[in-house]
C-alpha positions in Angstrom: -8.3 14.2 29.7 -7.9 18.1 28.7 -10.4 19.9 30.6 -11.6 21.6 27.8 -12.6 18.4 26.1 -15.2 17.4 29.4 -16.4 21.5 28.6 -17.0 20.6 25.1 -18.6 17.4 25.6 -20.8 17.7 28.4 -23.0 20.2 30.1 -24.3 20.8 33.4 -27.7 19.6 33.9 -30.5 20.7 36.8 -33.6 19.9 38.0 -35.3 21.5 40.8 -39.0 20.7 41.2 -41.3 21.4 44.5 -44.9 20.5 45.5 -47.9 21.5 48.1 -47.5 18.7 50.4 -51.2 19.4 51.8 -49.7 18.6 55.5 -50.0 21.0 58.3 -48.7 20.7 62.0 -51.8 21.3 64.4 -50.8 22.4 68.2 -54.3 22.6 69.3 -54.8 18.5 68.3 -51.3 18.2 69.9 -52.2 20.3 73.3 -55.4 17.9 72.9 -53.8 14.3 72.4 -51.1 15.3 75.1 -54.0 15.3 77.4 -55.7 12.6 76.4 -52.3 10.1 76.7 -51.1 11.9 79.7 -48.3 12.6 78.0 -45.4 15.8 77.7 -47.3 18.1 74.5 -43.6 18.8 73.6 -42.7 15.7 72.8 -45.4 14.8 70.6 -46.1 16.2 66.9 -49.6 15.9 65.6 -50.1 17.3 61.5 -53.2 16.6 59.4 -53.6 16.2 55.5 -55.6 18.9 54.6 -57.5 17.7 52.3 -58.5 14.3 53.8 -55.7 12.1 51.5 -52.1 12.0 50.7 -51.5 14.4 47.9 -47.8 14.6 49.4 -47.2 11.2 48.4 -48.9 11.5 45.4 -47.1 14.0 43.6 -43.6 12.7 44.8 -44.3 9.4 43.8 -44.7 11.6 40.2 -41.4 13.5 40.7 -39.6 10.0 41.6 -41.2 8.2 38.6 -39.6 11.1 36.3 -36.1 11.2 38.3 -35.9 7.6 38.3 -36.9 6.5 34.6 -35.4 10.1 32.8 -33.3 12.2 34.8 -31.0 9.9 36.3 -30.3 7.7 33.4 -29.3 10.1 31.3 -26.6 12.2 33.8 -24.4 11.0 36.4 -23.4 13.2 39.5 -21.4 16.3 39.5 -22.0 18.7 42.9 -23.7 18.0 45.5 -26.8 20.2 46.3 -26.5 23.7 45.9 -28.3 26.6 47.2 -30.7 28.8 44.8 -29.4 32.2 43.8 -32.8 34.1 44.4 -34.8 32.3 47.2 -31.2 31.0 49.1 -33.3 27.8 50.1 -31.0 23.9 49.0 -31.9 22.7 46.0 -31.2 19.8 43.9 -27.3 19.5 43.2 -26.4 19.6 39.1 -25.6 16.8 37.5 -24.1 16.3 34.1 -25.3 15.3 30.9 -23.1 14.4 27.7 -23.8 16.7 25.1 -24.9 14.4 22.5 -27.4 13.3 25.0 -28.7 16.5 25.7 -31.4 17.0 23.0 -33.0 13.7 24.1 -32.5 14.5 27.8 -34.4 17.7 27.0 -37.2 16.7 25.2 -37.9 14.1 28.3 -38.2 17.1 30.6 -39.8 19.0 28.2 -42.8 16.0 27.9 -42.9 15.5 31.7 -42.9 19.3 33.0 -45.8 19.0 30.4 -47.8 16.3 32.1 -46.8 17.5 35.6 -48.4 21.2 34.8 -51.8 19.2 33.7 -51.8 17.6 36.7 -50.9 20.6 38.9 -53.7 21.9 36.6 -56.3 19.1 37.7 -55.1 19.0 41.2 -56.3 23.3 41.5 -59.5 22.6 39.9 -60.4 20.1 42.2 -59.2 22.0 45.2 -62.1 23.7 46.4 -63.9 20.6 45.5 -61.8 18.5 48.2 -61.8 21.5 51.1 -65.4 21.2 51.1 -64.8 17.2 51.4 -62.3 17.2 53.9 -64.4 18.9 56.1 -66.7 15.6 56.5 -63.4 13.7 56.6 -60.9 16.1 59.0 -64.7 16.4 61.5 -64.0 18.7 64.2 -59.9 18.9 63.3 -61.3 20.9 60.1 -60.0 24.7 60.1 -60.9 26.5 57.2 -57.9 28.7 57.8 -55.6 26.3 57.0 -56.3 26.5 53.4 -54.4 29.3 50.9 -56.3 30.3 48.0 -55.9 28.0 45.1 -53.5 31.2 43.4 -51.2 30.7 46.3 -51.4 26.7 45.8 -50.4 26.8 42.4 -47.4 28.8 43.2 -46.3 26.3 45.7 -45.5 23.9 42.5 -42.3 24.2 40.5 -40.7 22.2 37.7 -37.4 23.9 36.5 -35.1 22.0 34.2 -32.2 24.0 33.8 -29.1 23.5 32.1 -25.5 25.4 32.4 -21.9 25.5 30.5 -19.1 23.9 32.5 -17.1 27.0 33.7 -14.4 28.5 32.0 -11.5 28.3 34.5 -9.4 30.8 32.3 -11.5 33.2 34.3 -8.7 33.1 36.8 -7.2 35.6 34.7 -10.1 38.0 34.9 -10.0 38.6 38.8 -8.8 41.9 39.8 -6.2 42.6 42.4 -5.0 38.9 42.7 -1.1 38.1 42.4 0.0 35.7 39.6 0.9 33.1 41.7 -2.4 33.1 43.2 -4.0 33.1 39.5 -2.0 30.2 39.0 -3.3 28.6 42.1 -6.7 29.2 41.4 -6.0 27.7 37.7 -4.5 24.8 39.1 -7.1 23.7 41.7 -9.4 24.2 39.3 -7.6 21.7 36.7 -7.5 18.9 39.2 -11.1 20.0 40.5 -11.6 18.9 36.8 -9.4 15.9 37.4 -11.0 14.9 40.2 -14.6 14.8 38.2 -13.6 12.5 35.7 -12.4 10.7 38.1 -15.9 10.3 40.3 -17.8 10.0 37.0 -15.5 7.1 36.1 -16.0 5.4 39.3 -20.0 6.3 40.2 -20.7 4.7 36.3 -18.7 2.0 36.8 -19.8 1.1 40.2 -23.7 1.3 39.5 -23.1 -1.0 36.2 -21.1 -3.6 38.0 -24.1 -3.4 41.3 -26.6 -3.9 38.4 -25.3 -6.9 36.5 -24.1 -8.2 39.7 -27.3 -8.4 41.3 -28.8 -9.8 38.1 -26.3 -12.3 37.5 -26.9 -13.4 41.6 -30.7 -13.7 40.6 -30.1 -15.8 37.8 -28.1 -17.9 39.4 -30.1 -18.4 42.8 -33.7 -18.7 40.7 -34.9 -22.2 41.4 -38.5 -22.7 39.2 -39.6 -25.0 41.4 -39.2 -23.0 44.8 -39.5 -19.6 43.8 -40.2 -18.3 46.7 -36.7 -19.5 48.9 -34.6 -18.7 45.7 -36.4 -15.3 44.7 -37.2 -14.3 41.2 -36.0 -11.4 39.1 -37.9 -9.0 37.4 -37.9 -7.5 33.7 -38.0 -4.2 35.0 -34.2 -5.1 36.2 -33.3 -6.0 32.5 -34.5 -2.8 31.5 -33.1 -0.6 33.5 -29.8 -2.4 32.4 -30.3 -2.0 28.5 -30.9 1.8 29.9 -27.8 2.2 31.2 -25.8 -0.1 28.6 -27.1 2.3 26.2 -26.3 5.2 27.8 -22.5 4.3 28.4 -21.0 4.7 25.0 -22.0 8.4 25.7 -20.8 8.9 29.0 -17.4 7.3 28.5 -17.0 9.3 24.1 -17.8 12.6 26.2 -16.8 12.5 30.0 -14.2 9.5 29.8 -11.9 9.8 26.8 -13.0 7.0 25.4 -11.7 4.2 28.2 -11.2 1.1 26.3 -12.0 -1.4 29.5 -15.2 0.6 29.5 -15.8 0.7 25.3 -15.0 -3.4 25.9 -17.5 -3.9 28.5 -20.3 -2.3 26.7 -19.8 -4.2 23.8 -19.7 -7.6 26.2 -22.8 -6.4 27.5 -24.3 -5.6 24.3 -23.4 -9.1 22.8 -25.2 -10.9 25.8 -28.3 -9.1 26.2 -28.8 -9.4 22.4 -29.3 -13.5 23.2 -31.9 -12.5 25.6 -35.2 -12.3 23.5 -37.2 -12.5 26.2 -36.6 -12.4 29.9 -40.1 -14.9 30.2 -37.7 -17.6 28.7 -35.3 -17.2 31.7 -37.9 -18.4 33.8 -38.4 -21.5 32.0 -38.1 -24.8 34.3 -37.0 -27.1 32.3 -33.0 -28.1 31.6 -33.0 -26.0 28.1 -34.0 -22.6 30.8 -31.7 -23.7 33.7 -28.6 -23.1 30.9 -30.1 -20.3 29.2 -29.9 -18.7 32.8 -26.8 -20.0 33.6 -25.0 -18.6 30.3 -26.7 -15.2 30.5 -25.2 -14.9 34.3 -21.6 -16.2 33.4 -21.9 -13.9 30.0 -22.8 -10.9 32.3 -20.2 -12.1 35.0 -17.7 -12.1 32.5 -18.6 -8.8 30.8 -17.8 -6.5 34.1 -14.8 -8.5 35.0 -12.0 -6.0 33.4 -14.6 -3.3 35.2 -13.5 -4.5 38.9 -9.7 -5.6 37.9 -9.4 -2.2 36.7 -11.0 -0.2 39.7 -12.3 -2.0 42.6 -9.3 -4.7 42.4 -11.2 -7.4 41.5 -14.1 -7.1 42.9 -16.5 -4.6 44.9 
């Protein structure tokens, strides 16, 4: 693949998004549990939830919903995490995104910074409401100078969705000073840098389609009606996250992938087999009619990622 085709076709894709986590270290209840166990102070760590309940757990299980059901699908892994120009502190790694994905990706992000500014919204509102609660529920561990003022608070919450061309490794030719042959070096690690990309897209996307059918197909095939809980069940929420992704893959491999034709087959394998499954409830049925319906959705599936492992894991994971 030409790396200006992946430049063209897909962008760089970033979300960074923080929270008050409400928690706060307390060395005077440390100095005081210390002596109550009998213990070292230094190797204990005592913190308190300031306001009396878990808003760290709250608002991440909000940021994971939004990873998990947007984000993710819709980009596959490009750098690792990175550090912010301005505050130098690790943020999340981009991720890319294939252009004609993009608009959707962005109005996603663009609905859930929306709901998570409302609840940001709710959450300082209520703030002074819950110090004045916590103090009943903290009793004597309450310290009213633990709190920032709910301006400071607010600040403390962040939902960035940013989104960045692919570079332009002509730039090589722009750096001052530098000998040709080192221009060409730079040009040429940055071609198989591109290489390499491809390369990990290919195989990431590959390898979380064949994990997902793989562990579907094993449910199907293990799930005994009658003793549900020895073979273990499988859940709709597995089917769709799979029609996620099997939607998703026609983009990945037209923009990142040059159009792979083990991959174009598999999608349309997959697409042929879920369309006979109208409605996962069926699969659970315990009479002869659902025992085949399960087995010929798991051999269809099976079947349908085959070429996927021949091609890149040698037959199989």
């Amino acid at each position: 693949m030409e790396k200006s085709t992946l430049q063209e076709t897909a962008v760089k894709v970033r979300l960074h998004a923080k929270f008050w986590s409400g928690i706060k270290a307390d060395k005077v209840l440390r100095g005081d549990l210390a002596e109550n166990v009998n213990a070292r102070e230094n190797y204990l760590h005592v913190s308190k939830h300031l306001l009396g309940r878990n808003c760290n757990k709250y608002f991440r299980r909000i940021l994971d919903k939004i990873r998990h059901e947007h984000y993710y699908p819709m980009t596959v892994p490009f750098l690792d995490n990175s550090t912010d120009d301005y505050t130098g502190k690790v943020v999340s790694g981009w991720r890319l995104c294939p252009s004609q994905k993009l608009d959707e990706l962005q109005s996603a992000m663009d609905e859930c910074k929306r709901k998570f500014e409302q609840e940001v919204e709710t959450f300082c509102k209520e703030y002074p409401k819950n110090i004045n609660e916590a103090k009943s529920k903290l009793g004597k561990a309450f310290n009213e100078c633990d709190y920032p003022n709910v301006e400071d608070v607010r600040e403390k919450f962040v939902f960035d969705f940013e989104i960045s061309l692919l570079g332009n490794e002509e730039g090589s030719e722009l750096i001052r000073g530098v000998s040709d042959s080192m221009k060409k070096r730079i040009k040429q690690q940055a071609e198989n840098n591109i290489k390499n990309n491809v390369k990990n897209i290919m195989i990431t996307t590959v390898d979380a389609l064949v994990e997902q059918v793989d562990h579907i197909a094993d449910k199907l095939k293990s799930y005994d009606p009658k003793n549900k809980q020895k073979s273990g069940s499988f859940h709709t929420s597995s089917f769709d996250k799979l029609r996620t992704a099997v939607d998703m893959l026609p983009a990945i491999n037209e923009d990142m992938l040059g159009n792979d034709p083990t991959i174009k087959q598999a999608h349309q394998s997959l697409v042929s087999v879920l369309a006979k499954i109208n409605s996962v409830d069926n699969l659970r049925d315990d009479s002869e009619l659902g025992s085949s319906k399960r087995e010929s959705v798991a051999k269809g599936l099976s079947r349908a990622i085959d070429p996927l492992k021949d091609e890149l894991f040698g037959g199989g994971k």
